[in-house]
N, CA, C and O atoms as a GROMACS GRO file, in nm:
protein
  440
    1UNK      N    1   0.080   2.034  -1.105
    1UNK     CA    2   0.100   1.966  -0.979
    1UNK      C    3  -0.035   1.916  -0.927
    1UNK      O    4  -0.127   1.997  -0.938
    2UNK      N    5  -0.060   1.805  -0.875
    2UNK     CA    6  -0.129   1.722  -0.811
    2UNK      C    7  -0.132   1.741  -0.679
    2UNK      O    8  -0.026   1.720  -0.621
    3UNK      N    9  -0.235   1.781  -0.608
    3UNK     CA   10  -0.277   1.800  -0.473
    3UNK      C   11  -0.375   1.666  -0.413
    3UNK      O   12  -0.477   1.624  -0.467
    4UNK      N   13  -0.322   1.622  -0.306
    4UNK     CA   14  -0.368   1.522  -0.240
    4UNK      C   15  -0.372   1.516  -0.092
    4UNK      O   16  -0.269   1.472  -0.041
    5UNK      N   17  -0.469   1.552  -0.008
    5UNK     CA   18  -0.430   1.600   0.153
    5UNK      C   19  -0.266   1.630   0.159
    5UNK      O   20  -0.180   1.552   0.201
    6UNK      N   21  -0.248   1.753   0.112
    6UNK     CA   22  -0.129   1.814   0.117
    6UNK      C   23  -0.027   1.776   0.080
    6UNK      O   24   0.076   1.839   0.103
    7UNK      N   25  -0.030   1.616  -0.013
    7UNK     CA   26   0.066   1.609  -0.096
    7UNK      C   27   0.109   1.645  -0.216
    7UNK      O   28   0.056   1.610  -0.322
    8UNK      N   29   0.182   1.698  -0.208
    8UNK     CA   30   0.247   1.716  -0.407
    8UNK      C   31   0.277   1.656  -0.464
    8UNK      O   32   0.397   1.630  -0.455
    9UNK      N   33   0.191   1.581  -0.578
    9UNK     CA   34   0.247   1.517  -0.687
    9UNK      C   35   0.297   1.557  -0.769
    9UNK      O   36   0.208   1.630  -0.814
   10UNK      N   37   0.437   1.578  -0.874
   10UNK     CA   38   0.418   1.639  -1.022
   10UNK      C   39   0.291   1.573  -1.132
   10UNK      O   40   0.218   1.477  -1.108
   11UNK      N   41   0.294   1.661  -1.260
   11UNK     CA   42   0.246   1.635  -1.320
   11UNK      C   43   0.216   1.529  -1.440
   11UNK      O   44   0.120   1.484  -1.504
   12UNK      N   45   0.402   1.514  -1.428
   12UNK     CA   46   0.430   1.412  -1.540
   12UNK      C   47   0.385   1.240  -1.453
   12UNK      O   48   0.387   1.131  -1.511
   13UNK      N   49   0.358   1.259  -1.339
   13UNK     CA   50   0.308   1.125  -1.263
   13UNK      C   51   0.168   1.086  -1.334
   13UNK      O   52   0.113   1.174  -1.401
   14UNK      N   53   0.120   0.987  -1.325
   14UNK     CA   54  -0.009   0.935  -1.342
   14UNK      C   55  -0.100   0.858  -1.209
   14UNK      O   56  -0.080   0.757  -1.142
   15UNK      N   57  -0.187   0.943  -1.209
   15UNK     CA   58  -0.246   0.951  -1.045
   15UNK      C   59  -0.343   0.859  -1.035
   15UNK      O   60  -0.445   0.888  -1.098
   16UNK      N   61  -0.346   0.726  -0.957
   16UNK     CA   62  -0.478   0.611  -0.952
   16UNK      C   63  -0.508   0.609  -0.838
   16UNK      O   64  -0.432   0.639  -0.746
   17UNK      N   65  -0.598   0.580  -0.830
   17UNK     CA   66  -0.743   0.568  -0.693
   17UNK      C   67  -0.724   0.394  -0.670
   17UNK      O   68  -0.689   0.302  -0.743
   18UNK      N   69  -0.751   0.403  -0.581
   18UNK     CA   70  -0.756   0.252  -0.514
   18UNK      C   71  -0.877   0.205  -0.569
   18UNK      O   72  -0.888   0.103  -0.637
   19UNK      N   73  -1.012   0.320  -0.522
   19UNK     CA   74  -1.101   0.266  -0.584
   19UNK      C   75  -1.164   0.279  -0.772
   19UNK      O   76  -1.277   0.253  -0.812
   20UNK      N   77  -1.055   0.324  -0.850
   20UNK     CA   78  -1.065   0.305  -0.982
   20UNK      C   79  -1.014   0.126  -1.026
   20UNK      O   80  -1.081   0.034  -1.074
   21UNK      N   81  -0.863   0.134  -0.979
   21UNK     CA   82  -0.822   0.001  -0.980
   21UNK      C   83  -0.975  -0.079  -0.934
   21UNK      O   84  -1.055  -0.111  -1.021
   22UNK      N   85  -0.997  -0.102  -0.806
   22UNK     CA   86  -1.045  -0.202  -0.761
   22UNK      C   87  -1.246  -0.244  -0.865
   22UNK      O   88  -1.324  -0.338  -0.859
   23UNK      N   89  -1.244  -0.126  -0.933
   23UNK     CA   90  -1.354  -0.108  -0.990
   23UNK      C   91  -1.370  -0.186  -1.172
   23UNK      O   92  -1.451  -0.242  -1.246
   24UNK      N   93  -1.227  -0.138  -1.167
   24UNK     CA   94  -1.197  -0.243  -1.334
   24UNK      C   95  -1.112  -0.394  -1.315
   24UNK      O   96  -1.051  -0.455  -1.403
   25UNK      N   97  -1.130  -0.426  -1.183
   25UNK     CA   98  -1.061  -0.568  -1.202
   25UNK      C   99  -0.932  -0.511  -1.120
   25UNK      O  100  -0.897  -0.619  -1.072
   26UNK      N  101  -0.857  -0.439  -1.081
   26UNK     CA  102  -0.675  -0.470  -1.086
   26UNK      C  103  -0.623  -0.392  -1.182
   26UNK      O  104  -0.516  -0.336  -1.158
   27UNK      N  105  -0.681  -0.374  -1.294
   27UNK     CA  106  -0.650  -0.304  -1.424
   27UNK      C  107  -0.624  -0.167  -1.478
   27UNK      O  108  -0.719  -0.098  -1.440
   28UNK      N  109  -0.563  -0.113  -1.531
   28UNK     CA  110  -0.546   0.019  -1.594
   28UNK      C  111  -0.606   0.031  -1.678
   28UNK      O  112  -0.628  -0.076  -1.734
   29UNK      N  113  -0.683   0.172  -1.755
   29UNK     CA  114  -0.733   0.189  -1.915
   29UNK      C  115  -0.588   0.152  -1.952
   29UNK      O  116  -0.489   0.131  -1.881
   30UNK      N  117  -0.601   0.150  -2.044
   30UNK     CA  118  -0.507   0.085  -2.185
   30UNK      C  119  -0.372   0.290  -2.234
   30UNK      O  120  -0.258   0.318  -2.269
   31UNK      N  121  -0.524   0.374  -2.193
   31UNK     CA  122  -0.459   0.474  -2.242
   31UNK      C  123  -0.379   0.573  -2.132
   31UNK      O  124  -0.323   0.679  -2.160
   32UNK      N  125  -0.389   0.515  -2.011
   32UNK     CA  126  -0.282   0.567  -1.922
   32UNK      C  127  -0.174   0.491  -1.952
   32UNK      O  128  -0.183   0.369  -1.958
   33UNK      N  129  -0.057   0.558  -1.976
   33UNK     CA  130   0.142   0.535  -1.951
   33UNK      C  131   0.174   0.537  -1.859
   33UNK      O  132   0.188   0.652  -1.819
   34UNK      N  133   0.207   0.435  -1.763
   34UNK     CA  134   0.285   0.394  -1.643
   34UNK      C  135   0.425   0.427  -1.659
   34UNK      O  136   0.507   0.335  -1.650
   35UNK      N  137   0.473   0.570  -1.684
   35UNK     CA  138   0.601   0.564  -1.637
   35UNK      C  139   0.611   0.599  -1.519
   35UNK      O  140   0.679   0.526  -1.447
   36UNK      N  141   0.555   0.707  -1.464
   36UNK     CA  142   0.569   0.726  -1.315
   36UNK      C  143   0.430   0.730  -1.294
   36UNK      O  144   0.348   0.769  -1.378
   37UNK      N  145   0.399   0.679  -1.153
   37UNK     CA  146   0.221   0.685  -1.103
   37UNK      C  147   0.259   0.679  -0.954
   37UNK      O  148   0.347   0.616  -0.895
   38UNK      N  149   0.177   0.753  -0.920
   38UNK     CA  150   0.153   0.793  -0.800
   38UNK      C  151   0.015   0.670  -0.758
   38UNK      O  152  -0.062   0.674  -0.853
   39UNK      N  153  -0.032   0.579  -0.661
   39UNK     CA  154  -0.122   0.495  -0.672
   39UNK      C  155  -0.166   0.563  -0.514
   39UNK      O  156  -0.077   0.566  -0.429
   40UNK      N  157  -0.310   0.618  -0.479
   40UNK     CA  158  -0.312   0.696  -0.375
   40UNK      C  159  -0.474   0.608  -0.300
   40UNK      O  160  -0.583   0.599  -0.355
   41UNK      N  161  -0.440   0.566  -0.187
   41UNK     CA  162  -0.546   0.503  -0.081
   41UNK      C  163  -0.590   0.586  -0.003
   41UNK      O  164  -0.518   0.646   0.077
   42UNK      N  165  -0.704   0.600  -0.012
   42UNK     CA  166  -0.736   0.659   0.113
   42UNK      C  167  -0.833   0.605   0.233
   42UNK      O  168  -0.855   0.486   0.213
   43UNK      N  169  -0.886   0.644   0.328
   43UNK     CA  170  -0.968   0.594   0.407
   43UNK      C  171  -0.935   0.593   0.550
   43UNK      O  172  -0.819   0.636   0.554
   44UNK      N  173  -0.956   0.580   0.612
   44UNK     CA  174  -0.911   0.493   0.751
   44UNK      C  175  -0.816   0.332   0.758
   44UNK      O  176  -0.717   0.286   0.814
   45UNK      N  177  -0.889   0.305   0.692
   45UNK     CA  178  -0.836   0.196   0.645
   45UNK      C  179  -0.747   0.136   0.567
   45UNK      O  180  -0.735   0.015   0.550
   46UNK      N  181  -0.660   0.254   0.502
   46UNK     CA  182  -0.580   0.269   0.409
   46UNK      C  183  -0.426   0.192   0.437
   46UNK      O  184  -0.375   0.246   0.535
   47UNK      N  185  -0.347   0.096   0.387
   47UNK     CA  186  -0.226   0.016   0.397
   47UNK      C  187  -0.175   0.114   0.468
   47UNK      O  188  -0.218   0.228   0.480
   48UNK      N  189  -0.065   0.058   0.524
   48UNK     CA  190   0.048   0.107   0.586
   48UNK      C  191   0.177   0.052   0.526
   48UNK      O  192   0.177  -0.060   0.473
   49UNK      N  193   0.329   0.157   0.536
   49UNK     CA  194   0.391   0.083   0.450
   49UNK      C  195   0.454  -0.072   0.487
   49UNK      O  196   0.547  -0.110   0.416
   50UNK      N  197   0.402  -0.174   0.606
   50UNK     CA  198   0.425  -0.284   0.565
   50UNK      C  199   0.374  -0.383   0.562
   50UNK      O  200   0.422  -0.492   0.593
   51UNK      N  201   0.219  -0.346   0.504
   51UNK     CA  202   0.141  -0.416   0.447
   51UNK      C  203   0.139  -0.396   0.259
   51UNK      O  204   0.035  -0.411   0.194
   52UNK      N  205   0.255  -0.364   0.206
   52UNK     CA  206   0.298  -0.401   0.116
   52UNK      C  207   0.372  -0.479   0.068
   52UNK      O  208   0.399  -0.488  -0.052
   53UNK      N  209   0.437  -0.580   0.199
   53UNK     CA  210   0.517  -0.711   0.230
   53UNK      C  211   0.397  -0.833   0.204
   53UNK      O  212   0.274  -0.835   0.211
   54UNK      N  213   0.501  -0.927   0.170
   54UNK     CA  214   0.440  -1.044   0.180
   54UNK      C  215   0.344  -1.061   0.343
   54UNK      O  216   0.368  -0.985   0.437
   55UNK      N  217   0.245  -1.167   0.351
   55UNK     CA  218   0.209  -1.165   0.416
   55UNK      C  219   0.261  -1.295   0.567
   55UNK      O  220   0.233  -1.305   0.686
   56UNK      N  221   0.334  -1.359   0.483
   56UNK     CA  222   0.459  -1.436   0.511
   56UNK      C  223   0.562  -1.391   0.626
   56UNK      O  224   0.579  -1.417   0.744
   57UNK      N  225   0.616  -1.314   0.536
   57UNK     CA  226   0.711  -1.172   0.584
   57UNK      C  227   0.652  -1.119   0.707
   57UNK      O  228   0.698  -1.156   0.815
   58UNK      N  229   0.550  -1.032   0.702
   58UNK     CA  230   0.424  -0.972   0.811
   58UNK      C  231   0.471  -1.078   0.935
   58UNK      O  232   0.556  -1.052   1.019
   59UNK      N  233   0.404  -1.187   0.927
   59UNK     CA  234   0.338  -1.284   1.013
   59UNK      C  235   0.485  -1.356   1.096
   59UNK      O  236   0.476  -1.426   1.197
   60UNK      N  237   0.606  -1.326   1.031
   60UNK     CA  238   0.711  -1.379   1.068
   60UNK      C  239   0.757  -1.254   1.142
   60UNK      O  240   0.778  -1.286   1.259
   61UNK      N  241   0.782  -1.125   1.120
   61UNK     CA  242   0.784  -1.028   1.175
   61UNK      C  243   0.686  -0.986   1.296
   61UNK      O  244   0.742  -0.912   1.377
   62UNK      N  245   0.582  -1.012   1.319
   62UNK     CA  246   0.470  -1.034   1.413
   62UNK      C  247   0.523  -1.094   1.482
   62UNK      O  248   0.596  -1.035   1.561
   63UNK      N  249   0.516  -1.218   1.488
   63UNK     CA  250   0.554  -1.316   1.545
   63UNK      C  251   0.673  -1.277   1.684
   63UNK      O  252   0.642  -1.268   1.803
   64UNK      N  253   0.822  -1.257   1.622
   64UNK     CA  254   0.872  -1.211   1.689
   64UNK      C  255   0.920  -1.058   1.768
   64UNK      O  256   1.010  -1.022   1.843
   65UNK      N  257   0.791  -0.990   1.693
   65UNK     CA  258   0.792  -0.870   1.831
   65UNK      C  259   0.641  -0.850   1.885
   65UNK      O  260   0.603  -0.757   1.956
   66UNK      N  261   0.561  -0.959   1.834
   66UNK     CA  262   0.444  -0.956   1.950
   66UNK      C  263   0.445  -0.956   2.100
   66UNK      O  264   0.365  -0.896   2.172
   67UNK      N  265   0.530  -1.020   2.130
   67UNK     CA  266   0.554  -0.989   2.292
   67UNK      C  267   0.591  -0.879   2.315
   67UNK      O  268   0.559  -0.839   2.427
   68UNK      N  269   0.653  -0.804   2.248
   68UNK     CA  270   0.719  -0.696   2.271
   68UNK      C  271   0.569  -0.532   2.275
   68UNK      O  272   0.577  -0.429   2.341
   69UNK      N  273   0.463  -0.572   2.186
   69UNK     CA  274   0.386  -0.465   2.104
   69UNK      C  275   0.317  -0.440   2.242
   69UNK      O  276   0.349  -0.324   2.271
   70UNK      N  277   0.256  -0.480   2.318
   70UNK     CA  278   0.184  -0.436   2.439
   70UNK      C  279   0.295  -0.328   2.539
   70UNK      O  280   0.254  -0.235   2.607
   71UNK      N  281   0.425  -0.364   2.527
   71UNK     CA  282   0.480  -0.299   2.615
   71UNK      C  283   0.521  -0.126   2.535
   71UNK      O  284   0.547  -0.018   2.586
   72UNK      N  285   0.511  -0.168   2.398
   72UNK     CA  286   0.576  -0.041   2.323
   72UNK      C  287   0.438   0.045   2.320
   72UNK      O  288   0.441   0.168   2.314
   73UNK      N  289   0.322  -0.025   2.323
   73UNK     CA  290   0.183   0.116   2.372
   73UNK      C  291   0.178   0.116   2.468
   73UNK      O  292   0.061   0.140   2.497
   74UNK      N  293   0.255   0.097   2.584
   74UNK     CA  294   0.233   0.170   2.693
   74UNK      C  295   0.279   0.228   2.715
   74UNK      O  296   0.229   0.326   2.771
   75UNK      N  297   0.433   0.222   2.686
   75UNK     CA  298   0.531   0.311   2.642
   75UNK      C  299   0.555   0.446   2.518
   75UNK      O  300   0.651   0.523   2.507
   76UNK      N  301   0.430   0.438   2.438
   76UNK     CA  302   0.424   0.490   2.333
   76UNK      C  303   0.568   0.496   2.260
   76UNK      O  304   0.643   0.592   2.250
   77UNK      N  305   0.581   0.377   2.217
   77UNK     CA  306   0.718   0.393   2.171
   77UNK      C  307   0.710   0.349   1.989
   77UNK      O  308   0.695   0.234   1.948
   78UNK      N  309   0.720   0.443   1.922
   78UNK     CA  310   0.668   0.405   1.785
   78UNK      C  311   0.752   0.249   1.774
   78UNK      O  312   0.851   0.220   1.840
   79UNK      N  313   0.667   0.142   1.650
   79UNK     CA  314   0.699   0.046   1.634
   79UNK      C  315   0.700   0.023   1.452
   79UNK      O  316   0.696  -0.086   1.394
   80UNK      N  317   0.705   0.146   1.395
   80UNK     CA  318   0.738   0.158   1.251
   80UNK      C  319   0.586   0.098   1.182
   80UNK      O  320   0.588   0.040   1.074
   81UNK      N  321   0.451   0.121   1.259
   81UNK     CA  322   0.319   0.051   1.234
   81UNK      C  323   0.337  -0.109   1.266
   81UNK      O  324   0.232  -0.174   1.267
   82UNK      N  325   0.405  -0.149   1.281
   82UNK     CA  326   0.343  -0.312   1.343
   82UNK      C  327   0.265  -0.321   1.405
   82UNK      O  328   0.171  -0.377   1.350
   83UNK      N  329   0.245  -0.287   1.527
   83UNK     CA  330   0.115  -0.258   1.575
   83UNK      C  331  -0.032  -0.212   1.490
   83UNK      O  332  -0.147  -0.246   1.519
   84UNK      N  333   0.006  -0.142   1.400
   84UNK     CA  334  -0.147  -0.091   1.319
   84UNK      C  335  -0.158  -0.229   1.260
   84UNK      O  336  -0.262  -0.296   1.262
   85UNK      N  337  -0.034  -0.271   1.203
   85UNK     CA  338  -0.025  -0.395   1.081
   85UNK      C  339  -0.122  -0.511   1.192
   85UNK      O  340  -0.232  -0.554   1.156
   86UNK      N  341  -0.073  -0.542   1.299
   86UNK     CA  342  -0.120  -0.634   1.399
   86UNK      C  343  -0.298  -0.603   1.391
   86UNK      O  344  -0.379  -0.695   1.405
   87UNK      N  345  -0.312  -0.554   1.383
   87UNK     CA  346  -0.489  -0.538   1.382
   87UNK      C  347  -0.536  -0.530   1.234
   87UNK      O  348  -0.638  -0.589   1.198
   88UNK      N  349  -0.462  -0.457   1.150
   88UNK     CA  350  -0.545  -0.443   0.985
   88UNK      C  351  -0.536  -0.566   0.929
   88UNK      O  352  -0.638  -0.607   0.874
   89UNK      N  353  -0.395  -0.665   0.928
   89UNK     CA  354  -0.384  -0.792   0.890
   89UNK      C  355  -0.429  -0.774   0.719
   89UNK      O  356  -0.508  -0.838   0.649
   90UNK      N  357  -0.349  -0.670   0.694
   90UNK     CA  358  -0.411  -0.627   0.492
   90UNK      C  359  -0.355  -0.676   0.391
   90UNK      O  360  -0.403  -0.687   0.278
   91UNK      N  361  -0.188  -0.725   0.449
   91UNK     CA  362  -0.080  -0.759   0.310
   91UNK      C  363  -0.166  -0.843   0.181
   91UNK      O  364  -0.137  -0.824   0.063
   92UNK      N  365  -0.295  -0.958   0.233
   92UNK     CA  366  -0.322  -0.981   0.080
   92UNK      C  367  -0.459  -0.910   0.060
   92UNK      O  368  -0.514  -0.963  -0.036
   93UNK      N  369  -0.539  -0.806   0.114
   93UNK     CA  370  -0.599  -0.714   0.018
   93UNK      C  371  -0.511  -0.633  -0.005
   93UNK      O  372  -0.562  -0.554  -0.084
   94UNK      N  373  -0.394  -0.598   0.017
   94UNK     CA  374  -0.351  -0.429  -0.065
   94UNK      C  375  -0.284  -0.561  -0.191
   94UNK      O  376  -0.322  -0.525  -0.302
   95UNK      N  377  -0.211  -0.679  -0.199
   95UNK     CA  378  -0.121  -0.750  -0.276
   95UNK      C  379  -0.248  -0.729  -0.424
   95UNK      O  380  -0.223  -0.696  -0.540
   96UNK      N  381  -0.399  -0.768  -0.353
   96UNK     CA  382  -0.486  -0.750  -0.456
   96UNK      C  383  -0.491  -0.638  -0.574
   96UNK      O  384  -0.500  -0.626  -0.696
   97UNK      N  385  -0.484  -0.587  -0.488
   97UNK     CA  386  -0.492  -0.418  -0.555
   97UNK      C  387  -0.391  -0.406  -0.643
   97UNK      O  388  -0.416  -0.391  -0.762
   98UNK      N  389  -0.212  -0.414  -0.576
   98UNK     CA  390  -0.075  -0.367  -0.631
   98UNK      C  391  -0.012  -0.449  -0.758
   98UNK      O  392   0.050  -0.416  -0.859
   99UNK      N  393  -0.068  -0.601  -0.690
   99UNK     CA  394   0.005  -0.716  -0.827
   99UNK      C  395  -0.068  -0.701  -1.028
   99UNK      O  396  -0.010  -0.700  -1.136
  100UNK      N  397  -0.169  -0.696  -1.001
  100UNK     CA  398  -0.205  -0.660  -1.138
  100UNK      C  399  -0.142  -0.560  -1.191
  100UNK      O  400  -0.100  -0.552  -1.307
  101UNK      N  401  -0.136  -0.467  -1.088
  101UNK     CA  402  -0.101  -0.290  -1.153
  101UNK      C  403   0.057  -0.304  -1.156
  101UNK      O  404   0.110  -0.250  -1.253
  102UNK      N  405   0.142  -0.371  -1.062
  102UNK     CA  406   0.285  -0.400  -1.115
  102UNK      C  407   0.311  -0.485  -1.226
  102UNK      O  408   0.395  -0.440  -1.305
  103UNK      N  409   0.258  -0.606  -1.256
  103UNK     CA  410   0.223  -0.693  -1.360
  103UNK      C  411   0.215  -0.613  -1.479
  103UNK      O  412   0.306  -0.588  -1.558
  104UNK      N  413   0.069  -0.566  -1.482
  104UNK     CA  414   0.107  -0.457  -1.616
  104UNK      C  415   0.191  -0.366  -1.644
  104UNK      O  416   0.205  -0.328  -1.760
  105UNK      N  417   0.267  -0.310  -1.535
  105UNK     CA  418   0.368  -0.203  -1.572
  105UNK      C  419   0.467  -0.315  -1.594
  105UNK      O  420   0.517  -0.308  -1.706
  106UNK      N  421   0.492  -0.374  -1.552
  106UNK     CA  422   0.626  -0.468  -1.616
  106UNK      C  423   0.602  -0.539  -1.777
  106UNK      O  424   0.677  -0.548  -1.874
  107UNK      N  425   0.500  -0.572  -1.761
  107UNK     CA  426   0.490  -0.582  -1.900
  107UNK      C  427   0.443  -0.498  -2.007
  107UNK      O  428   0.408  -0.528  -2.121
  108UNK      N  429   0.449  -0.404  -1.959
  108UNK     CA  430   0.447  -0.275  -2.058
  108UNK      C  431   0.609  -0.218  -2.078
  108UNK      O  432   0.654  -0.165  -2.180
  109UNK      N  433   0.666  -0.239  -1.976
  109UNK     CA  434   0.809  -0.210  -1.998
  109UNK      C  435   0.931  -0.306  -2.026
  109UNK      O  436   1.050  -0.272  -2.025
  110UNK      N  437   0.865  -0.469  -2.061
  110UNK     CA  438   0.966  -0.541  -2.106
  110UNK      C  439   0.964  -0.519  -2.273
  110UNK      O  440   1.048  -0.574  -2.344
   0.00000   0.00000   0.00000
């Protein structure tokens, strides 16, 4: 088992760093097997889950609950991270990171 600020990974997962990816291009060694992988960010700065959306998507979603985001922090009323998303603006650095590494798992599995 794989320990990660208190997450449990199993073992049969294959565990990548944001900053391994971002260090070889986007790319995997050749001799890791992508059947299951765990892909783990960390930082402050680290995606949220919907900055794994298009950025399209994001900006159309923004759009129509921006009026709304000032009233839901005053309210502290969770907004599922839109609000975080509204300031990180990340969908195409994390797309950087994720599209190569889905790319190759798909074509390792066609």
């Amino acid at each position: 088992m794989h320990l990660f600020n208190s997450i449990e990974i199993p073992e049969e997962y294959t565990v990548l760093e944001e900053n391994e990816l971002q260090e070889n291009g986007g790319t995997i060694s050749q001799s890791k097997k992508l059947k299951r992988a765990a892909l783990i960010f960390r930082g402050e700065n680290a995606p949220n889950h919907i900055s794994y959306l298009s950025e399209n998507v994001n900006d159309a979603m923004l759009s129509f609950l921006s009026p709304l985001l000032p009233v839901t922090k005053t309210l502290s009323i969770p907004v599922l991270d839109f609000d975080k998303y509204a300031d990180s603006r990340d969908s195409v650095a994390t797309g950087r990171v994720l599209k190569p590494l889905i790319s190759s798992f798909l074509a390792e599995t066609s």
